[in-house]
C-alpha positions, -999 to +999 in steps of 0.1 A: +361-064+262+396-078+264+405-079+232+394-041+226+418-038+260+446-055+240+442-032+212+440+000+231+475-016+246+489-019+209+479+014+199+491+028+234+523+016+228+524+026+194+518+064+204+552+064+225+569+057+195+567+094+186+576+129+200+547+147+185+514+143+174+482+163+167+453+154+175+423+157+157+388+157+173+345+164+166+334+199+178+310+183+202+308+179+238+322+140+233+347+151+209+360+178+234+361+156+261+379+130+241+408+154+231+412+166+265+414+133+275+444+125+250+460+158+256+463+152+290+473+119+285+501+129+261+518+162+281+520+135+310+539+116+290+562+141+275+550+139+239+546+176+225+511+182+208+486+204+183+447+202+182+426+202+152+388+207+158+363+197+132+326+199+124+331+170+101+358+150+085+363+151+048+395+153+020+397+188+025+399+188+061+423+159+057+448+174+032+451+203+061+457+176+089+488+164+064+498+195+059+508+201+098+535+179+093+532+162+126+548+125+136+518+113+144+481+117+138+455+106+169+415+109+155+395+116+187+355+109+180+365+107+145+378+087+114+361+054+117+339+069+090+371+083+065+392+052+065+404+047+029+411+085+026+434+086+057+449+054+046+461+069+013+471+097+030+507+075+040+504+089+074+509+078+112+476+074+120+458+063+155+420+063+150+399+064+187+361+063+177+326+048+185+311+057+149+300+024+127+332+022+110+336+023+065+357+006+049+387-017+054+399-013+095+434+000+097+457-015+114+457+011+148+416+018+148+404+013+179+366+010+177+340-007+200+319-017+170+350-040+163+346-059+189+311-065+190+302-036+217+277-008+207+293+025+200+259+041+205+254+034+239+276+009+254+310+034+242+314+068+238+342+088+221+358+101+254+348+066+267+375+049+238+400+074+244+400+071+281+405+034+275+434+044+250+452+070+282+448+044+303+473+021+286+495+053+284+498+059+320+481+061+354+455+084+335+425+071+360+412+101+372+406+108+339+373+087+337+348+120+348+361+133+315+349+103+296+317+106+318+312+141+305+314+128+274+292+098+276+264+118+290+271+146+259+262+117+237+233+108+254+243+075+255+228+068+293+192+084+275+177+053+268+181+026+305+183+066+328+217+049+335+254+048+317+260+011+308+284-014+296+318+000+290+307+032+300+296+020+333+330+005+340+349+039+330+322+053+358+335+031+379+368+042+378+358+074+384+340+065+413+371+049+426+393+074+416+373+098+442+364+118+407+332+111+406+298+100+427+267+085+417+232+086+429+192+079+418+182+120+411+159+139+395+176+140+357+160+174+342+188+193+331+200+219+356+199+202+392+233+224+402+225+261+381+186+265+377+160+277+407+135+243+411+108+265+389+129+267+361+143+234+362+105+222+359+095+252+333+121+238+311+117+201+311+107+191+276+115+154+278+085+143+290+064+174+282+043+179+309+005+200+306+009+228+326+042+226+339+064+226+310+069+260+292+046+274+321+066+296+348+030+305+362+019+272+364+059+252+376+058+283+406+018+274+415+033+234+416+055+242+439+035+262+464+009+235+463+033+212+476+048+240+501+079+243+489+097+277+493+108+294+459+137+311+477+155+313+509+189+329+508+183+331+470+170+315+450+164+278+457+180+252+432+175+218+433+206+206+450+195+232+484+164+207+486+158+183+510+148+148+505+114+150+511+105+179+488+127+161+463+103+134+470+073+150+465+080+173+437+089+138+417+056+125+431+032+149+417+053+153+385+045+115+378+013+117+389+009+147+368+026+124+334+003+096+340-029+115+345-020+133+310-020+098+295+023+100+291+036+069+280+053+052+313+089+046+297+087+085+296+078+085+328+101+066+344+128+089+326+120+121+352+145+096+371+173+080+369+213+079+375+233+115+377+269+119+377+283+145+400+317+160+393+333+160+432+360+182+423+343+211+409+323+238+425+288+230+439+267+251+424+282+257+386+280+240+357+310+217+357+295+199+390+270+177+367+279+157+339+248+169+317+250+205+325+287+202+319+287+185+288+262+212+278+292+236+285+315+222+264+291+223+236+286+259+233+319+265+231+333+245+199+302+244+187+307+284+178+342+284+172+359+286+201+368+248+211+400+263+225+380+274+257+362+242+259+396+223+255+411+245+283+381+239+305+384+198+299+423+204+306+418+221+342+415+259+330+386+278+352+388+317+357+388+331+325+383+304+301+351+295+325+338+325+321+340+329+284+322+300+286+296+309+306+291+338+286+285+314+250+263+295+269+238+319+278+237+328+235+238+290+231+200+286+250+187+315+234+197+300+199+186+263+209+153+287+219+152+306+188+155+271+167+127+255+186+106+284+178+111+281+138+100+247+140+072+252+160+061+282+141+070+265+104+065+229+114+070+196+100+069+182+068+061+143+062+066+123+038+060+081+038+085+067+062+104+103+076+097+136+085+117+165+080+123+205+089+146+227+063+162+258+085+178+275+059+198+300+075+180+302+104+195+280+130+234+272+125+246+242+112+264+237+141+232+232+162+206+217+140+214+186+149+209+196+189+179+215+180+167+178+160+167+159+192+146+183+208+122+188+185+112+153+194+085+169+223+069+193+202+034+192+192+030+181+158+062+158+154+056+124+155+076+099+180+067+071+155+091+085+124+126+097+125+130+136+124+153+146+097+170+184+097+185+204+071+202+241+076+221+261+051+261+257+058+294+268+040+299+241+017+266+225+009+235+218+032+240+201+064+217+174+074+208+159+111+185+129+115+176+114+148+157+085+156+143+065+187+150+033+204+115+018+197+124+030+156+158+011+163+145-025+179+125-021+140+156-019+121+165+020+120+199+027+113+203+061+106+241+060+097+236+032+067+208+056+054+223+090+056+255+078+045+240+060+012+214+083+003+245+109+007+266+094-015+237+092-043+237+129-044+275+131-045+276+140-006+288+122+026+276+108+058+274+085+090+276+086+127+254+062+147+220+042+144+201+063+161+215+099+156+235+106+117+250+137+104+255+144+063+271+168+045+252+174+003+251+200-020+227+227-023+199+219-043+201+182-039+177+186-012+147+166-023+163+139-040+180+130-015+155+131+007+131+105-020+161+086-017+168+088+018+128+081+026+129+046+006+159+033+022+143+043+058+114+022+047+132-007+036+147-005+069+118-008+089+101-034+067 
């Protein structure tokens, strides 16, 4: 931890060098967060600036990044993976990732895999930027940014709790007056959703009856005497403790009845980050449901919004965003439905969906993770996704921590097996993204099927 301090110190100092810079960052929710993170972190220090959002970084995107002619060049949630190409690029360069880095480490990379902390969950993105700003300035109340972030990344999905250097960048937060924490329900929508839907669209365990039932999550509720509306509709934050109480009682008496493995039980609850400054009741109060925000913004080519939002921007970037969230759920809808309708293929060691053009590239990776809880997919083999994109197809794999603790490592494989069919790849153990041409589909997935299995030999 001290010596990745001391670097984020170098490369702090480093950036005050220069009078410009661009920076460069992943479409995603951590990606967003990280740049807004820098940005803010640069205007306070009087160092003029340009964004550059990408869905991946490759020699095209990089030949435009040297074209910009900027001083400088800060890598938000990206680069670790690029290394040789930006070196020969001859550029000032300031890398800020949490991907398994390739290649020879530049000189300003700061990385948590370099000093022996797990990018995957112990370090987000945001979470290495914010430690970046913070040797720039009194950038503290920055930390419910890198939160955000964090969250985005799922990195508190496995322990229901942000840990390691994340948990000290909560900290900070908490500190800071930015942000509080507290043992919650963690289905997705505590501040926006009535309590029917929040239960109707918990997927993660998938409960009998109550998930993708609105008959059967409004009957729960009136069994346990719990009003559906009073002024309005109720959400979950209008509850009182006891109902909170028993609706998580019978949910896990519900899971355990249905024979749910109890690590998937236990998940229903957990840690949730609250935003203090923002607006009970919307969106950018909790971390998940902001994070989720964020994403359907970039994600459809608007990351200025999202970047506006991270910076302090509410009215009307707010509610453009609001609006691409709405078409954001019925797409992540619309996705789950091809694969439940066209299902799963599977092969020895992997299984694998192929969307054509029928769910964005942007998303397929998204829609990957949650194909995880439908029936038919097997928890016991990583899921691999492939949808049609401009220039080639675009593959999502995603993994679990039990596949992990048996040697996954979904970025070794993708990036290999996508450089056998003259493609690219990384991104982390348990969740990798690659980039091949069309009509290398199924040799790369022969290929990328051994090398899974010689993994988890």
């Amino acid at each position: 931890m001290n010596q990745m301090l001391k670097k984020a110190a170098e490369c702090a100092e480093t950036i005050k060098k220069y009078g410009e810079a661009v920076v460069v960052s992943h479409i995603d929710a951590d990606g967003l967060t990280a740049a807004g993170i820098m940005c803010m972190a640069l205007e306070r220090e009087g160092i003029d600036y340009t964004t550059k959002f990408l869905k991946k970084l490759d020699a095209t995107a990089l030949n435009e990044i040297a074209d910009i002619g900027r001083e400088l060049v800060i890598f938000t949630d990206l680069g670790a993976t690029m290394q040789e190409e930006i070196d020969a690029l001859n550029l000032n360069v300031i890398i800020s990732d949490h991907h398994q880095p390739v290649g020879a480490t530049l000189e300003h990379h700061l990385n948590p895999h370099l000093f022996g902390i797990n990018g995957t969950n112990e370090l987000s993105g945001s979470g290495t930027t914010y430690l970046l700003a913070k040797e720039l300035g009194p950038n503290i109340d920055l930390a419910g940014l890198a939160v955000v972030g964090a969250v985005g990344d799922m990195q508190d999905a496995k322990t229901g709790r942000l840990i390691g250097m994340n948990r000290h960048i909560m900290q900070d937060g908490v500190d800071a007056g930015i942000i509080s924490v507290e043992t919650d329900i963690r289905l997705f929508g505590r501040q926006t959703r009535p309590v029917y839907k929040l239960l109707e669209y918990c997927s993660d365990p998938y409960i009998p009856g109550v998930t993708a039932n609105e008959a059967g999550c409004i009957e729960f509720l009136r069994e346990l005497d719990i009003p559906l509306k009073d002024f309005g509709w109720r959400h979950w934050i209008h509850l009182d403790r006891d109902e909170k109480q028993r609706i998580v009682s019978k949910l896990m008496r519900l899971c355990m009845e249905s024979g749910i493995q109890p690590y998937k039980v236990e998940r229903i609850v957990g840690e949730v980050y609250t935003l203090q400054r923002e607006q009970e009741g919307t969106e950018l109060r909790d971390a998940s449901e902001y994070s989720t925000l964020l994403n359907a913004t970039a994600r459809y080519g608007h990351a200025d919004i999202g970047l506006n939002i991270c910076l302090g921007g509410r009215e009307n970037s707010y509610a453009l965003a609001r609006d691409l969230l709405l078409q954001h759920r019925r797409n992540l809808l619309d996705g789950l439905h091809f694969v439940k309708e066209t299902g799963v293929t599977t092969m020895k060691h992997l299984q694998y969906f192929h969307a054509g053009d029928n769910i964005q590239d942007t998303i397929i990776g998204i829609v990957a993770g949650m194909s995880a809880s439908i029936e038919g997919v097997n928890r016991r083999m990583p899921i691999i996704a492939l949808a049609d994109a401009e220039d080639g197809i675009k593959i999502s794999a995603r993994g679990t921590h039990d596949l992990i603790q048996l040697g996954l490592n979904l970025a070794v494989a993708l990036r290999e097996s996508a450089e056998q069919v003259g493609g690219t790849g990384g991104g982390h153990d348990i969740a990798a993204g690659a980039t091949i041409p069309k009509g290398e589909e199924k040799r790369f997935l022969a290929i990328l099927d051994t090398k899974i299995g010689m993994q988890l030999k």
